[in-house]
mmCIF file of the N, C-alpha and C atoms, coordinates in Angstrom:
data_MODEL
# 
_entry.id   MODEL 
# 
loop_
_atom_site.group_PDB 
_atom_site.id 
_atom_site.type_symbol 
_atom_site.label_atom_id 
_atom_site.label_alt_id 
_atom_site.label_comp_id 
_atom_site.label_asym_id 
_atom_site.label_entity_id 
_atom_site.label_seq_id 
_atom_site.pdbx_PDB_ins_code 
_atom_site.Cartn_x 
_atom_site.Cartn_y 
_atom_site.Cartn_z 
_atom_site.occupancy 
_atom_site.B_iso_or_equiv 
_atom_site.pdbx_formal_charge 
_atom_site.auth_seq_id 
_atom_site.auth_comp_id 
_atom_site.auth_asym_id 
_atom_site.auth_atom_id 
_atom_site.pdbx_PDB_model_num 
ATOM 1   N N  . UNK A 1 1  ? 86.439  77.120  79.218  1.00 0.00 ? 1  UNK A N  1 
ATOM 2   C CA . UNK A 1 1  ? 86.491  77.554  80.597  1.00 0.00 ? 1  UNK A CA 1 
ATOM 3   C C  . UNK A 1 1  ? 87.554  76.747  81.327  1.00 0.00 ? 1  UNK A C  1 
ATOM 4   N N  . UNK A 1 2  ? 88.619  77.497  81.711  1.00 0.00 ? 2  UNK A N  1 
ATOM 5   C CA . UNK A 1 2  ? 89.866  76.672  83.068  1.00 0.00 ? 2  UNK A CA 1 
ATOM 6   C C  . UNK A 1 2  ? 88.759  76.510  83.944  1.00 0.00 ? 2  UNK A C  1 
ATOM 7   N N  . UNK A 1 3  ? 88.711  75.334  84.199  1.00 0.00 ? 3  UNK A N  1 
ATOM 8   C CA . UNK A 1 3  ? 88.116  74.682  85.780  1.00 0.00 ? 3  UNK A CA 1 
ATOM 9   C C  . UNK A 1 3  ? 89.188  74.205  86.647  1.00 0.00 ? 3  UNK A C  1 
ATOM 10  N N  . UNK A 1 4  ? 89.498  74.165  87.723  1.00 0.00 ? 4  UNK A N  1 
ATOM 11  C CA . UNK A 1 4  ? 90.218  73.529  88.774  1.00 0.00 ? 4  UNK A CA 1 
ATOM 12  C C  . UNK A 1 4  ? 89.651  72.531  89.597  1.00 0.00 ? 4  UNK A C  1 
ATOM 13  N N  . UNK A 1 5  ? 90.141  71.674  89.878  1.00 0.00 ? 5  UNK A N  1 
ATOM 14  C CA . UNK A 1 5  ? 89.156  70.947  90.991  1.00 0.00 ? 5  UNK A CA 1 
ATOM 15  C C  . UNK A 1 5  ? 89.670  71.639  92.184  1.00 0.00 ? 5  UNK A C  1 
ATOM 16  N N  . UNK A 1 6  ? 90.643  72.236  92.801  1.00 0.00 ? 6  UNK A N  1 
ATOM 17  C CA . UNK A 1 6  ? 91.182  73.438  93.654  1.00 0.00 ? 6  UNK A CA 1 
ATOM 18  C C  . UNK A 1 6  ? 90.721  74.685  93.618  1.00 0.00 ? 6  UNK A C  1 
ATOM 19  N N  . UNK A 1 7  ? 90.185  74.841  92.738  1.00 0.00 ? 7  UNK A N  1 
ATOM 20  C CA . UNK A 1 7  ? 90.133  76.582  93.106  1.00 0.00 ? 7  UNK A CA 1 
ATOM 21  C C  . UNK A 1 7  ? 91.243  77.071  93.045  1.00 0.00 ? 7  UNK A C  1 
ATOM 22  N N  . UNK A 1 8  ? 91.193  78.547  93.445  1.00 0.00 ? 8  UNK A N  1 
ATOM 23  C CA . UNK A 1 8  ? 92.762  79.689  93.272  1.00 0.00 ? 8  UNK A CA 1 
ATOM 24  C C  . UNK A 1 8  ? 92.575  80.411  94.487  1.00 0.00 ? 8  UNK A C  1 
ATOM 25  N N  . UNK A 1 9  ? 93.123  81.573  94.510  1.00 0.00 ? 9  UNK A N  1 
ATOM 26  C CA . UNK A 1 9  ? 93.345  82.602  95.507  1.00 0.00 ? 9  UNK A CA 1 
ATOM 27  C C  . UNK A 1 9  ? 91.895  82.917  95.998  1.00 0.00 ? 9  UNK A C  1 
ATOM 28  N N  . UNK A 1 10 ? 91.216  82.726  94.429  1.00 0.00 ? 10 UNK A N  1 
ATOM 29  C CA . UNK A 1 10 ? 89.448  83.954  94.723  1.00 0.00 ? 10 UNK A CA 1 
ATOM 30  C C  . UNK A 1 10 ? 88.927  83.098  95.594  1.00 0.00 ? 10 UNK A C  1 
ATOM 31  N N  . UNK A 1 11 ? 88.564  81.665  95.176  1.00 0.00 ? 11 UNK A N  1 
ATOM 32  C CA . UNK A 1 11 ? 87.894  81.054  95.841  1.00 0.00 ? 11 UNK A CA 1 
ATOM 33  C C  . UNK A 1 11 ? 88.518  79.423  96.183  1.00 0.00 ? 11 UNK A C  1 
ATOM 34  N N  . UNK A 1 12 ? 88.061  78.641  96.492  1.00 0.00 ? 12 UNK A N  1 
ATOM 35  C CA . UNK A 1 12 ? 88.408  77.304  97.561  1.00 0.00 ? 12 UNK A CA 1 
ATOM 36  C C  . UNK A 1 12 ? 88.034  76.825  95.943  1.00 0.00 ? 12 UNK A C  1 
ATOM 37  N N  . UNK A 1 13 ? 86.596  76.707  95.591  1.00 0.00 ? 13 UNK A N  1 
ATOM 38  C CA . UNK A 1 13 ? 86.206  75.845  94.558  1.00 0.00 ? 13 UNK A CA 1 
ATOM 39  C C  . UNK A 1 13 ? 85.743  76.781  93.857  1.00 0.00 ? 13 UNK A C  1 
ATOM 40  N N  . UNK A 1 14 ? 86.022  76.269  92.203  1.00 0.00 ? 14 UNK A N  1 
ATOM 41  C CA . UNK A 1 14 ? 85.155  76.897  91.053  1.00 0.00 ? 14 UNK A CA 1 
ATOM 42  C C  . UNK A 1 14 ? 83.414  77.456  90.668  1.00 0.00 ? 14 UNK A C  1 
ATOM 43  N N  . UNK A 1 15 ? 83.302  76.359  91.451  1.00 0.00 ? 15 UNK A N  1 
ATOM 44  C CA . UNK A 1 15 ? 81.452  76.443  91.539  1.00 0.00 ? 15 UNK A CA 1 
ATOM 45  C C  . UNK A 1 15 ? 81.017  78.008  92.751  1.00 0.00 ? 15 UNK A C  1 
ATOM 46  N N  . UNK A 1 16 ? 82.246  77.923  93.110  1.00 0.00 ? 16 UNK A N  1 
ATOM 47  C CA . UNK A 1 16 ? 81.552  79.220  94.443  1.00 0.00 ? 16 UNK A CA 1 
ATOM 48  C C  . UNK A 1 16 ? 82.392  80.436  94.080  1.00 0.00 ? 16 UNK A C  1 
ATOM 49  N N  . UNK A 1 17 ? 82.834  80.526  93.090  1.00 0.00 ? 17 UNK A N  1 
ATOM 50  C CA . UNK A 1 17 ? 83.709  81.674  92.720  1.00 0.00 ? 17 UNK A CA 1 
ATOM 51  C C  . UNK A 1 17 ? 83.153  82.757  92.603  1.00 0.00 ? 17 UNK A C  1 
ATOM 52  N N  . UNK A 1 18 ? 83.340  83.915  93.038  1.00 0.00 ? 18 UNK A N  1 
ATOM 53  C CA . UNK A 1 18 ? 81.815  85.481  92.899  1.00 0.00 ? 18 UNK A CA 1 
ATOM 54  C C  . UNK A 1 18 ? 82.600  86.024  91.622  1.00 0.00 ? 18 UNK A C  1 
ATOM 55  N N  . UNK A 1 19 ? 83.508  85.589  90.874  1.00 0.00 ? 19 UNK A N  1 
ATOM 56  C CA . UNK A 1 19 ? 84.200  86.000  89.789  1.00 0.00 ? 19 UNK A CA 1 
ATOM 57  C C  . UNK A 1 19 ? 83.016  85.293  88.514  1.00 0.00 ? 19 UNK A C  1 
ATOM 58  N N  . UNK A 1 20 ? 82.532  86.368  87.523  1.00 0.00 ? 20 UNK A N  1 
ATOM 59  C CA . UNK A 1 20 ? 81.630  86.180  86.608  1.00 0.00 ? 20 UNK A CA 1 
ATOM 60  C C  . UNK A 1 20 ? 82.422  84.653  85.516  1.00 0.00 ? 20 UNK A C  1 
ATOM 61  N N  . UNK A 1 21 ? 83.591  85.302  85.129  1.00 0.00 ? 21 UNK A N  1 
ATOM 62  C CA . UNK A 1 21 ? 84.419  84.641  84.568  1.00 0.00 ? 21 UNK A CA 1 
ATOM 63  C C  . UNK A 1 21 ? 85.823  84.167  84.856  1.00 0.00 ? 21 UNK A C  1 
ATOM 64  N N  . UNK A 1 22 ? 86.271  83.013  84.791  1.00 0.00 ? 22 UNK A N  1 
ATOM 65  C CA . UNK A 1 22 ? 87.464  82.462  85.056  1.00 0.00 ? 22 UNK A CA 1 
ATOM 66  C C  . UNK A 1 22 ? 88.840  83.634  85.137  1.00 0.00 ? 22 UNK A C  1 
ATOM 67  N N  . UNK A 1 23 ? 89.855  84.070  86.939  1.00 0.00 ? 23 UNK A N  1 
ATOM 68  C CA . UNK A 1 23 ? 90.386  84.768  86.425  1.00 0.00 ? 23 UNK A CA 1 
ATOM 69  C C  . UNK A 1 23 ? 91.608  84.032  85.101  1.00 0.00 ? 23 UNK A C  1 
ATOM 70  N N  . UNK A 1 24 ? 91.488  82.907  85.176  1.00 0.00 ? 24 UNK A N  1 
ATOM 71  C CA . UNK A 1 24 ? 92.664  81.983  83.659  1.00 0.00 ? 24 UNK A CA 1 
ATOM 72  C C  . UNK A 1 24 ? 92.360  82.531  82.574  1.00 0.00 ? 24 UNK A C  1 
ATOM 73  N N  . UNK A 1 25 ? 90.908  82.945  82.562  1.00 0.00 ? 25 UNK A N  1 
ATOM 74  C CA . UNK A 1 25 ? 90.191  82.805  81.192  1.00 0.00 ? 25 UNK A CA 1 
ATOM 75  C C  . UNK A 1 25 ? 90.006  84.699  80.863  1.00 0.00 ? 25 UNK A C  1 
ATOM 76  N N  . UNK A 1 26 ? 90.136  85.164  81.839  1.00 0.00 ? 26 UNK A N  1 
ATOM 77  C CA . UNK A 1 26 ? 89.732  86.869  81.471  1.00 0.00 ? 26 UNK A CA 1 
ATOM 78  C C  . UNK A 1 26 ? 90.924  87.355  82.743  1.00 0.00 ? 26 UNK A C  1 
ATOM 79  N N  . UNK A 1 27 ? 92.006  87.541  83.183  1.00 0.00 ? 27 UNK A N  1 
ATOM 80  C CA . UNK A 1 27 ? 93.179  88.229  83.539  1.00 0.00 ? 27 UNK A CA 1 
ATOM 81  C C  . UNK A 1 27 ? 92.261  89.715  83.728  1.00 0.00 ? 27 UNK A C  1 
ATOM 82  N N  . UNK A 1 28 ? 92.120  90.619  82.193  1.00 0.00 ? 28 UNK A N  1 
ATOM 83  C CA . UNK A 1 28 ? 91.805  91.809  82.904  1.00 0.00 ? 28 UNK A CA 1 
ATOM 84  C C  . UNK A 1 28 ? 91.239  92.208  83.502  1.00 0.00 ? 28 UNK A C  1 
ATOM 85  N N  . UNK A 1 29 ? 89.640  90.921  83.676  1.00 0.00 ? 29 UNK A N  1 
ATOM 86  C CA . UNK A 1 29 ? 88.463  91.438  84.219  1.00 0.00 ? 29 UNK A CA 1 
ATOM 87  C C  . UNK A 1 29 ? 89.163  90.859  86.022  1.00 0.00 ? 29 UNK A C  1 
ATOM 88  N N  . UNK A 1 30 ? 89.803  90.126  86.160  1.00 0.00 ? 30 UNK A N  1 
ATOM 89  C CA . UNK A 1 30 ? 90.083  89.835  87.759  1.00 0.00 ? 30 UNK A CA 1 
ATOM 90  C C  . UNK A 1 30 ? 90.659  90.533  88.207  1.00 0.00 ? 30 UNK A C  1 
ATOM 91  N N  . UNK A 1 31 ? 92.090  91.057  87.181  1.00 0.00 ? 31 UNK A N  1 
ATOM 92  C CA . UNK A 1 31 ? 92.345  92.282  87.928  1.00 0.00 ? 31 UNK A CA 1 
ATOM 93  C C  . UNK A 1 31 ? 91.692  93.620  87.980  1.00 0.00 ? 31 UNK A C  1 
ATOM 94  N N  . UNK A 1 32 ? 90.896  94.014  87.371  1.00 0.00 ? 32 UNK A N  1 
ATOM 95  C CA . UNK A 1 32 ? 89.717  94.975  87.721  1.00 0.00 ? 32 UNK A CA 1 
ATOM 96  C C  . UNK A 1 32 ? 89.041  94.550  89.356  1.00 0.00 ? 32 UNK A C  1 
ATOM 97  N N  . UNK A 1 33 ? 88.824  93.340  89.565  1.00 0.00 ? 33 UNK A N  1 
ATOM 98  C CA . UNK A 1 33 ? 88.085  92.975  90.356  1.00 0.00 ? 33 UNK A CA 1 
ATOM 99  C C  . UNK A 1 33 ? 89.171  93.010  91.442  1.00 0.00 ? 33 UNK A C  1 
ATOM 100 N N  . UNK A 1 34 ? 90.291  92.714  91.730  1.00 0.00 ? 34 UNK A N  1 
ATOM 101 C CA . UNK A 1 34 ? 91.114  92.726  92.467  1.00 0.00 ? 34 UNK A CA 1 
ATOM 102 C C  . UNK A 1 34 ? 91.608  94.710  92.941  1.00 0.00 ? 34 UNK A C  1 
ATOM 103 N N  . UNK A 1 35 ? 90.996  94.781  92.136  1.00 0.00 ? 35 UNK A N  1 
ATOM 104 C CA . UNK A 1 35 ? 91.815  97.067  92.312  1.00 0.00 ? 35 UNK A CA 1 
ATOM 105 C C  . UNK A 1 35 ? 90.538  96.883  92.862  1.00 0.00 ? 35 UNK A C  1 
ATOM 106 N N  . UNK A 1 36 ? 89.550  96.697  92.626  1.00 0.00 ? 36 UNK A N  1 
ATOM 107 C CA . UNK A 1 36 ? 87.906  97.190  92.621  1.00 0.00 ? 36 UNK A CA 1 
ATOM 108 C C  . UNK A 1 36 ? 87.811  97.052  94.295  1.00 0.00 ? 36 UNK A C  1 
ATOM 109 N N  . UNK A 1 37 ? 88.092  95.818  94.592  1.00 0.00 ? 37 UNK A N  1 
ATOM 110 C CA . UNK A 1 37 ? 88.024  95.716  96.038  1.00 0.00 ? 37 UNK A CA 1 
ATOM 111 C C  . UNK A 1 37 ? 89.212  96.354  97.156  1.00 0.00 ? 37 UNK A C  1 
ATOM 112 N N  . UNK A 1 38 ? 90.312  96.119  96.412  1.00 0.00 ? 38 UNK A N  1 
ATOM 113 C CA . UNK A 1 38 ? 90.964  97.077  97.112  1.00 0.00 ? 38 UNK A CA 1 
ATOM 114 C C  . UNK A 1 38 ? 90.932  98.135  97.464  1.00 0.00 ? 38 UNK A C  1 
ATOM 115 N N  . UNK A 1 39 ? 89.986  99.091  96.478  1.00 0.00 ? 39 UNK A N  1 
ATOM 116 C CA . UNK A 1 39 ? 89.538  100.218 96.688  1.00 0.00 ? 39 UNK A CA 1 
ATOM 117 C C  . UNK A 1 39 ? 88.564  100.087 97.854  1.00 0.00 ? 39 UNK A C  1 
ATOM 118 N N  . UNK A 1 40 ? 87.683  99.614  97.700  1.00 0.00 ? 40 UNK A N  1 
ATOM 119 C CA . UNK A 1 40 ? 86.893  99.241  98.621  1.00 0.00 ? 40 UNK A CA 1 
ATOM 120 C C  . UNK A 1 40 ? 87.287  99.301  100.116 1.00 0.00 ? 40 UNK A C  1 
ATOM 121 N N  . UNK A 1 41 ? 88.710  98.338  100.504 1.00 0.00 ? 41 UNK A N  1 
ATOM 122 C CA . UNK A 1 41 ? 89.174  97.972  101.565 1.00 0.00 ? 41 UNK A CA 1 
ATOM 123 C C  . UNK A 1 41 ? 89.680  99.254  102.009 1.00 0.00 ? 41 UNK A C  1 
ATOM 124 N N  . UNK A 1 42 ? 90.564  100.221 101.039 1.00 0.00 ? 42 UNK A N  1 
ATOM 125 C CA . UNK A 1 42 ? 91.013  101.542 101.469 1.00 0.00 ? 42 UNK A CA 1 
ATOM 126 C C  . UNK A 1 42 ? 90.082  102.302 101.577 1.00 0.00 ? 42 UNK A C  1 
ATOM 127 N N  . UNK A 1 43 ? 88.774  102.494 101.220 1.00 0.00 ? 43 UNK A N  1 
ATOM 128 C CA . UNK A 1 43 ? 88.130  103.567 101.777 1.00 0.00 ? 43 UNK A CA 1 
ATOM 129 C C  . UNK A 1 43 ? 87.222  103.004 102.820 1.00 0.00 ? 43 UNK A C  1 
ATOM 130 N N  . UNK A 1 44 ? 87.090  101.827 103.405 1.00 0.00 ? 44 UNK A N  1 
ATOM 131 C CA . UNK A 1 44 ? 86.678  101.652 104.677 1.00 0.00 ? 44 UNK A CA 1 
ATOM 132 C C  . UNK A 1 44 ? 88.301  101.844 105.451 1.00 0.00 ? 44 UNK A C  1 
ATOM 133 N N  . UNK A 1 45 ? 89.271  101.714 105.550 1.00 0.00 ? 45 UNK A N  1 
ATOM 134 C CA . UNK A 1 45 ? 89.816  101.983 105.791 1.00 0.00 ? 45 UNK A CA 1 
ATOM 135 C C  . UNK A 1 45 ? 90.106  103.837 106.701 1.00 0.00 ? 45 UNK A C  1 
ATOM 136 N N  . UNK A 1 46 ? 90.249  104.384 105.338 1.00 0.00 ? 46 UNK A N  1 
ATOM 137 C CA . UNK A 1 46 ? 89.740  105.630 105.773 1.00 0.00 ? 46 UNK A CA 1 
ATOM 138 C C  . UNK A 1 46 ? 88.791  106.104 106.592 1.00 0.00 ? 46 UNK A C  1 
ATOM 139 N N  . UNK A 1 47 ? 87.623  105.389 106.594 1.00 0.00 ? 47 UNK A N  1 
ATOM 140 C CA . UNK A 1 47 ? 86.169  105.408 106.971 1.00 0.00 ? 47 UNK A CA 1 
ATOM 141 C C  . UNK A 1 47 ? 86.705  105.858 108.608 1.00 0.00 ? 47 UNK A C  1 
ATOM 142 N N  . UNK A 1 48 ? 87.668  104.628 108.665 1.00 0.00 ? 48 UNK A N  1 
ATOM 143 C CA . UNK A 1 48 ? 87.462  104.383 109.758 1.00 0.00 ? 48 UNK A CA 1 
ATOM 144 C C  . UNK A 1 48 ? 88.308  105.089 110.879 1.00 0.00 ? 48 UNK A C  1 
ATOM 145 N N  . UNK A 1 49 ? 89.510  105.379 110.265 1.00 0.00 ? 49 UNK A N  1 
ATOM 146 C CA . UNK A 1 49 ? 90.819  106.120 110.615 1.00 0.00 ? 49 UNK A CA 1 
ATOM 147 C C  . UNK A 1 49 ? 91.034  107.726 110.603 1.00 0.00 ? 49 UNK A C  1 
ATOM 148 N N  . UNK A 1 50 ? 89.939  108.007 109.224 1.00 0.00 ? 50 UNK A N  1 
ATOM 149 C CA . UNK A 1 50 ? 89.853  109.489 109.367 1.00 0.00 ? 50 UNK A CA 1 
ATOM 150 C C  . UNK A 1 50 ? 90.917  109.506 108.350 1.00 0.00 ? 50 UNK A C  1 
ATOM 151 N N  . UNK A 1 51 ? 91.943  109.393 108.483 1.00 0.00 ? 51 UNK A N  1 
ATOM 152 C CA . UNK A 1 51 ? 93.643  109.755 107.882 1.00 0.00 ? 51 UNK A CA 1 
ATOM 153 C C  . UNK A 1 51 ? 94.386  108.847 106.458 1.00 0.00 ? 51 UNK A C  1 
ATOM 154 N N  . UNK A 1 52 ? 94.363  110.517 105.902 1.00 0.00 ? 52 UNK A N  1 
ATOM 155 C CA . UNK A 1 52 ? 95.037  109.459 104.721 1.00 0.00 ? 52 UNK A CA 1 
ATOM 156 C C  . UNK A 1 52 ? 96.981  109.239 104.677 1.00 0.00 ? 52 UNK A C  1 
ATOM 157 N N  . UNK A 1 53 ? 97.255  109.622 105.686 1.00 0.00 ? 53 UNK A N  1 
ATOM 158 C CA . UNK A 1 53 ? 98.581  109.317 105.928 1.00 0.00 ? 53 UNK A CA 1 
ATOM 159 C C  . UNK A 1 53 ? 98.715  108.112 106.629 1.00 0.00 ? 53 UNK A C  1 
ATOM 160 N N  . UNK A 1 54 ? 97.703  108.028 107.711 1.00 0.00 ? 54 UNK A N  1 
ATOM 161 C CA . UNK A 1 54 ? 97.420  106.364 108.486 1.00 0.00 ? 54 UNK A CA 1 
ATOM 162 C C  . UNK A 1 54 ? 96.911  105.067 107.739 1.00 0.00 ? 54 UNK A C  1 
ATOM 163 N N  . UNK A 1 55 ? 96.415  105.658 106.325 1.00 0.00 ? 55 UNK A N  1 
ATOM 164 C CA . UNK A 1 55 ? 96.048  104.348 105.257 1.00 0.00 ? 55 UNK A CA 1 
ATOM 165 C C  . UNK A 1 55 ? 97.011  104.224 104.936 1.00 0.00 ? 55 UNK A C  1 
ATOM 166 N N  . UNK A 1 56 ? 97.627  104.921 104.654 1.00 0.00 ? 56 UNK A N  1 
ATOM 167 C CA . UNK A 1 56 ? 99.243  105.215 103.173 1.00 0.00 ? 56 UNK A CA 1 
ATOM 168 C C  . UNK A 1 56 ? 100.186 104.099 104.478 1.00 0.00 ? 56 UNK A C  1 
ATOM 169 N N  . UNK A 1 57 ? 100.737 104.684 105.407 1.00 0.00 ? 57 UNK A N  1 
ATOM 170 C CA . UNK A 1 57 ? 101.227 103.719 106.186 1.00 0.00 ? 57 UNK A CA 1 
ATOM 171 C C  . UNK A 1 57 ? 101.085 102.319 106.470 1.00 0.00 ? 57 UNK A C  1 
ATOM 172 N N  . UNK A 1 58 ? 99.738  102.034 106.747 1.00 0.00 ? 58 UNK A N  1 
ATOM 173 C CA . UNK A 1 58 ? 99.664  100.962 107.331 1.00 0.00 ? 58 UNK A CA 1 
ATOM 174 C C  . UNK A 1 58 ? 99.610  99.646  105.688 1.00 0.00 ? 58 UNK A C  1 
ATOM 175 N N  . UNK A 1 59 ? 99.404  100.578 104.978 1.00 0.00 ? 59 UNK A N  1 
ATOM 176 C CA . UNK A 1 59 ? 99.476  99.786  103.372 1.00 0.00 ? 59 UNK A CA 1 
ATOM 177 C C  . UNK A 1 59 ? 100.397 99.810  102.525 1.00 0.00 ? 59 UNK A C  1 
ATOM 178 N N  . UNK A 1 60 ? 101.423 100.595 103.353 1.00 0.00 ? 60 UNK A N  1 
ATOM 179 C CA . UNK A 1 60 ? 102.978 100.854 102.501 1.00 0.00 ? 60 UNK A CA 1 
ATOM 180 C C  . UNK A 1 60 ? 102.764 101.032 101.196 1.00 0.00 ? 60 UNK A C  1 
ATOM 181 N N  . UNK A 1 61 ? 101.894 102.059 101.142 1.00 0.00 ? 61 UNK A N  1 
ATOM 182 C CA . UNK A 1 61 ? 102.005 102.917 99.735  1.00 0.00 ? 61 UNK A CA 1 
ATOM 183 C C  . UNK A 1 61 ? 101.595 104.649 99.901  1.00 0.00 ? 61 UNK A C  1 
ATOM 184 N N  . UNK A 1 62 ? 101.994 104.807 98.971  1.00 0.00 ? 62 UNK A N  1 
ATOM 185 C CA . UNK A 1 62 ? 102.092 106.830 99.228  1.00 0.00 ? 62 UNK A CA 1 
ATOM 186 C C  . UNK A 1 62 ? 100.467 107.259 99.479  1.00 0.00 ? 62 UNK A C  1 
ATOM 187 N N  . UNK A 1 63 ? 100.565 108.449 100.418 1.00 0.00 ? 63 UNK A N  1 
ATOM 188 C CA . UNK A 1 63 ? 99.452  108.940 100.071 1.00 0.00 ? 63 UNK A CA 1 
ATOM 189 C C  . UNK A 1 63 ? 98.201  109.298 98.646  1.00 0.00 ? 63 UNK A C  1 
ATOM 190 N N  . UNK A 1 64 ? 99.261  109.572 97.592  1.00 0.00 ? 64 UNK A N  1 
ATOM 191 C CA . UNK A 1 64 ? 98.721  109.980 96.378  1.00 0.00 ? 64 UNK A CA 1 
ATOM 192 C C  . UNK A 1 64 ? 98.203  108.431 96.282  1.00 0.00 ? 64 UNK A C  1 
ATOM 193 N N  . UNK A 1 65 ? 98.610  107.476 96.455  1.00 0.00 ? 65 UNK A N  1 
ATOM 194 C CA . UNK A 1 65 ? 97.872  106.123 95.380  1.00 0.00 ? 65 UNK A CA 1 
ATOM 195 C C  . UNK A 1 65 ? 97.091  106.041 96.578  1.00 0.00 ? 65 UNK A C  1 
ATOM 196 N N  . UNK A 1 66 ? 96.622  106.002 97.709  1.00 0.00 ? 66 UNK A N  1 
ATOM 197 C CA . UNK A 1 66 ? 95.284  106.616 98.513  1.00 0.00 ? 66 UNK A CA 1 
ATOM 198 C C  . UNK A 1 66 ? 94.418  107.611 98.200  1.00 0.00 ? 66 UNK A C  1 
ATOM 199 N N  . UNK A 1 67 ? 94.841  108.825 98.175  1.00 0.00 ? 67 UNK A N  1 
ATOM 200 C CA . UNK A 1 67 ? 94.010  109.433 97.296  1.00 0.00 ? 67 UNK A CA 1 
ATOM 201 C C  . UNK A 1 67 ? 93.255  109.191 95.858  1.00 0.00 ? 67 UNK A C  1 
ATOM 202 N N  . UNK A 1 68 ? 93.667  108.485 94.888  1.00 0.00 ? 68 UNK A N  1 
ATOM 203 C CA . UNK A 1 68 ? 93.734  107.578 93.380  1.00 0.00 ? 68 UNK A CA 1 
ATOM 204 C C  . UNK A 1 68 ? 92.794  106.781 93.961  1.00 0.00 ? 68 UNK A C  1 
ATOM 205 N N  . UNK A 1 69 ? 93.010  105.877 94.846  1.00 0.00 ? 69 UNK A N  1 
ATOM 206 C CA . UNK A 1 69 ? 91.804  104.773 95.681  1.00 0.00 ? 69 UNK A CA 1 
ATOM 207 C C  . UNK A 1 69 ? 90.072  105.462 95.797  1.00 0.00 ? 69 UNK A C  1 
ATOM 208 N N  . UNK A 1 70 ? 90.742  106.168 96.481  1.00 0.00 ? 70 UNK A N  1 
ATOM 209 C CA . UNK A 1 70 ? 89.092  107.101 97.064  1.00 0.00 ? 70 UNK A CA 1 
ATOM 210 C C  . UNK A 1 70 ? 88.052  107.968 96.317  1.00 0.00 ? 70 UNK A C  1 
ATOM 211 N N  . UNK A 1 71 ? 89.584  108.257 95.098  1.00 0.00 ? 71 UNK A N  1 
ATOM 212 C CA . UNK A 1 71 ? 88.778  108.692 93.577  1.00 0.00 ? 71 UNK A CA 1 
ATOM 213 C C  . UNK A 1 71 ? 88.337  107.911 93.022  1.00 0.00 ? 71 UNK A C  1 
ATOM 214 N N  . UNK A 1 72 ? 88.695  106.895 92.632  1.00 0.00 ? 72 UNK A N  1 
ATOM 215 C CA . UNK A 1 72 ? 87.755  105.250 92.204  1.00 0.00 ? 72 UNK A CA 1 
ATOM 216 C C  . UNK A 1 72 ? 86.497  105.063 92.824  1.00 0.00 ? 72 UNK A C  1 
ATOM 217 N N  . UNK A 1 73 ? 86.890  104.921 93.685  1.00 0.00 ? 73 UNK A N  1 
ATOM 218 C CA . UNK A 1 73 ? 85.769  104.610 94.953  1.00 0.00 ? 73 UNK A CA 1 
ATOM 219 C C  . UNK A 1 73 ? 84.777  105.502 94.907  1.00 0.00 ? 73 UNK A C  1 
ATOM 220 N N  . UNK A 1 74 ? 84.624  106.726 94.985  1.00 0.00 ? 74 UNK A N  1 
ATOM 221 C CA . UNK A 1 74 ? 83.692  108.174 94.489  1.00 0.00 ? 74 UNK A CA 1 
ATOM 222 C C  . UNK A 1 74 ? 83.291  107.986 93.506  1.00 0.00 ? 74 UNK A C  1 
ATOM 223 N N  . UNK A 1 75 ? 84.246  107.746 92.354  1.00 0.00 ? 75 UNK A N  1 
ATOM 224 C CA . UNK A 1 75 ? 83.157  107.535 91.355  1.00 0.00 ? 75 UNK A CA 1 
ATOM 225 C C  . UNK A 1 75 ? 82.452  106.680 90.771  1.00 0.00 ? 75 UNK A C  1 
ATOM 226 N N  . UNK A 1 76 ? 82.864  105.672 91.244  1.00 0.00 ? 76 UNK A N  1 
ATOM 227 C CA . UNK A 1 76 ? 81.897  104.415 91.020  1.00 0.00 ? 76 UNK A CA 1 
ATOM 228 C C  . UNK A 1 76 ? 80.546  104.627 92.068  1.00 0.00 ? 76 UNK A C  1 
ATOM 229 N N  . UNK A 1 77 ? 80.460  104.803 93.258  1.00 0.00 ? 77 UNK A N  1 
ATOM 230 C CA . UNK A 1 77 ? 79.367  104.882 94.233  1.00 0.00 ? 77 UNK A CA 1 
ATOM 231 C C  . UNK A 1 77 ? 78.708  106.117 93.305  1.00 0.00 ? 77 UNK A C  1 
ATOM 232 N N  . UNK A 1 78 ? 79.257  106.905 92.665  1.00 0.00 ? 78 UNK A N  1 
ATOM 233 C CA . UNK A 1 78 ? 78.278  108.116 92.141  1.00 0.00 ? 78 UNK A CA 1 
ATOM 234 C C  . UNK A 1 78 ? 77.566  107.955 90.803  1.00 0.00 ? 78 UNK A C  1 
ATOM 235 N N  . UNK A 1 79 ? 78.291  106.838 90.157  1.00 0.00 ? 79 UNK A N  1 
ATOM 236 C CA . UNK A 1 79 ? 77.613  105.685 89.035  1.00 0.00 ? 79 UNK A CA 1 
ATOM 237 C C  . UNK A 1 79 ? 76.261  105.419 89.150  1.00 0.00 ? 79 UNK A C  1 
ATOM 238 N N  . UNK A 1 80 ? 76.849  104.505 90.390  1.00 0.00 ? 80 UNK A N  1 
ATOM 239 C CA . UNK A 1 80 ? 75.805  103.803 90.501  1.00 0.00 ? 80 UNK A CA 1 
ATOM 240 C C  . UNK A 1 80 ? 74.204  104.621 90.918  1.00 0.00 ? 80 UNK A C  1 
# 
């Protein structure tokens, strides 16, 4: 296990990290976790705006990878 006495981006310290596993030690699973929430952030986003041209903007990325977001987002909530 990479320990830091710093912490990284996720968290301040290692001990409080909501990451299961080290992102040093598992890369794919953080970046899963990193899209995972982003998704997240874009469809409250939406939630909130109504508009998927006003997400795409304000996140300087195309509508289609907004749309791609909200499809993630759907189907994981329909997973579960």
């Amino acid at each position: 296990m990479s320990s830091r006495p710093d912490g990284c981006d996720v968290s301040p310290h290692c001990l409080d990290c909501p990451l299961v596993q080290c992102k040093y030690d598992d890369p794919t699973g953080y970046k899963l976790w990193k899209s995972s929430a982003w998704d997240v952030n874009i469809a409250q986003a939406h939630e909130l705006s109504g508009s998927v041209t006003a997400v795409a903007s304000a996140n300087h990325v195309s509508r289609r990878t907004v749309y791609r977001s909200l499809n993630r987002t759907m189907n994981r909530t329909a997973k579960l």
